[in-house]
N, C-alpha and C positions, 0 to 999 in steps of 0.2 A: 504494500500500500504506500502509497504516495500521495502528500498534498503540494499545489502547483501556487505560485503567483501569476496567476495568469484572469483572465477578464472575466474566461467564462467557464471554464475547468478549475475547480475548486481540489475535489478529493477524488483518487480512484482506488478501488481497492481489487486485489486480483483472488478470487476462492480459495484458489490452489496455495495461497500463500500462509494462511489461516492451520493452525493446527487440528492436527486428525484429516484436516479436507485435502490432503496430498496429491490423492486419488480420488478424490470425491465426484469426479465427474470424466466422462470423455473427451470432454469439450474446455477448453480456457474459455472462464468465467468470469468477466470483470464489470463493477458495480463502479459507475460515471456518477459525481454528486458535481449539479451546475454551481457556480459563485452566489452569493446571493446577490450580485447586482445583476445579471444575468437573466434571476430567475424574475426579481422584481420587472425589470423591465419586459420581460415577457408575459406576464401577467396583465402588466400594463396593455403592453400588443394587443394581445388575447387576455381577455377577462375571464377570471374564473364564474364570475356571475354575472346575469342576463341586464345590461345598463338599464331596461327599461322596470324590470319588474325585482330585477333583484335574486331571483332564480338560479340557482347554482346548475353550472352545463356540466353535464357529464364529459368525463374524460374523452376525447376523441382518439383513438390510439392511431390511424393514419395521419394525424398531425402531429402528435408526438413524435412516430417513426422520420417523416419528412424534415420537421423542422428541430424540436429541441436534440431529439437524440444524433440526428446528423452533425449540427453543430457543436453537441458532446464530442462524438465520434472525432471530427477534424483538429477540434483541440485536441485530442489526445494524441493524435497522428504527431500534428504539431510541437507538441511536449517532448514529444520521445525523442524526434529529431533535432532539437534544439538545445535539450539535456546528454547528449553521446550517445543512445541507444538508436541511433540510424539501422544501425541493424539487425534492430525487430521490425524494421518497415520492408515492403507492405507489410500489411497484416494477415494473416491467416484468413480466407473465406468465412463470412460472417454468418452462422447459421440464423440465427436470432438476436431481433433487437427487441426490445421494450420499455416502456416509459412510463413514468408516474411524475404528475404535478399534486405535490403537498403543499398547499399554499399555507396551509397551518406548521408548518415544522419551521420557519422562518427562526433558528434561532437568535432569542434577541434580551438575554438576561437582563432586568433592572439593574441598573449601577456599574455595569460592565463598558468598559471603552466609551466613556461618557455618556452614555444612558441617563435619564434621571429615573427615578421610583416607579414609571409606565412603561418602560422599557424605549423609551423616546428617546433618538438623539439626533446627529446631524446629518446621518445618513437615510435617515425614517422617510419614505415615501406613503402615499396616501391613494389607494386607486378604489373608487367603486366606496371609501367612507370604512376601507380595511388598511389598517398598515404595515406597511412590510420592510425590511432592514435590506436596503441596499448600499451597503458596501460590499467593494470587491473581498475584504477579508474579513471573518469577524472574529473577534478576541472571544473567547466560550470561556473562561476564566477569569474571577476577577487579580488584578493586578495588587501589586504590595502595597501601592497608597490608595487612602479611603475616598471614595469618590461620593459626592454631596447628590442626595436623592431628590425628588421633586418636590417635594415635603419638606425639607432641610436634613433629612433625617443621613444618616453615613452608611455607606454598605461596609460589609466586613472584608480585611486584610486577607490575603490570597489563601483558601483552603478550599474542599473539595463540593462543595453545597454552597446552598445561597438560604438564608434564617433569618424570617420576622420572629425575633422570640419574643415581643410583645403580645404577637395575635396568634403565634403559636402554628405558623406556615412556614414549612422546610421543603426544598427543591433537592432532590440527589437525581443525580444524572450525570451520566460520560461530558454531555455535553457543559456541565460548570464544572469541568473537575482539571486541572492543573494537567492531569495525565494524559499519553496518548486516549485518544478517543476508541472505544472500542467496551465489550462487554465484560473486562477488567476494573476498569476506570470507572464503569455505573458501579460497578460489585462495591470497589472501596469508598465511592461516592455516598453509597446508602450506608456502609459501616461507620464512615467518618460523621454520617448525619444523627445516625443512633447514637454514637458516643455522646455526640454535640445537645443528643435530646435528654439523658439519660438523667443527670442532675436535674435538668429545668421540670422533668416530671416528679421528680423526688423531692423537689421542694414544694409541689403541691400535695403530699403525701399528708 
């Protein structure tokens, strides 16, 4: 797996490269995640919902295949050959493509890379009265100094969760966790968050 600076190839990850899946298939299997500005402004393009009525359109998967996954596809082409791996190009006959647009997985932590307390910062676009974080990279982590909420209120110094422990709302997930991203980094994200809850329910004891 490899994540890219690049516009519109954000992260790719290869099956075969994952422990136990060595063999796991006949086929090289690799999983394309677009930038989120990318994806923002493709939503923008293309509206996840109906401008008139508001209506959510179902996934079209020959516009998926045509458009975003092609453009997945050529940035990667692009990556490979721009990074030294010219030859793995071309690529191997592609048996199958497939696409999915999550317009809700936008990650976009409060208090992270200037966020205030709504998850709002400079890169927030606004399409259709939804907002979605368009920068080309996003920080999933918060950093060592405390960044000022919308409320006034301060997020917490870099650990693996995100905690209102006033209202008693904790976040664990890969995606706040300092760690590579992956189903490691959620495991110690929710351990680190049970520690973090473990006293504060104890003092309600």
């Amino acid at each position: 797996a490899f994540s890219a600076a690049d516009e519109v190839l954000w992260f790719a990850s290869r099956t075969r490269s994952k422990p136990g899946l060595e063999d796991a298939a006949s086929y090289d299997c690799w999983t394309l995640v677009s930038t989120p500005k990318y994806a923002a402004a493709e939503v923008e393009r293309v509206p996840m919902q109906d401008p008139e009525t508001g209506a959510f359109r179902p996934q079209d998967m020959s516009y998926l295949r045509e458009g975003p996954c092609s453009e997945l596809l050529e940035a990667f082409r692009r990556l490979l050959h721009q990074n030294g791996h010219a030859s793995a190009l071309p690529l191997p006959q592609i048996k199958y493509v497939g696409g999915q647009r999550w317009g809700s997985a936008f990650p976009a932590p409060a208090g992270v890379d200037g966020r205030d307390a709504t998850g709002c910062g400079p890169s927030t676009v606004e399409v259709l009265g939804v907002a979605y974080d368009s920068a080309t990279c996003l920080k999933l982590a918060p950093g060592d100094d405390k960044i000022e909420g919308g409320h006034g209120e301060s997020c917490s110094p870099a650990r693996d969760f995100l905690a209102d422990d006033e209202h008693r709302i904790f976040y664990a997930s890969d995606y706040v966790s300092s760690r590579l991203p992956g189903v490691e980094a959620a495991a110690l994200s929710a351990l680190d968050t049970a520690r973090h809850m473990i006293p504060l329910l104890l003092e309600q004891t």
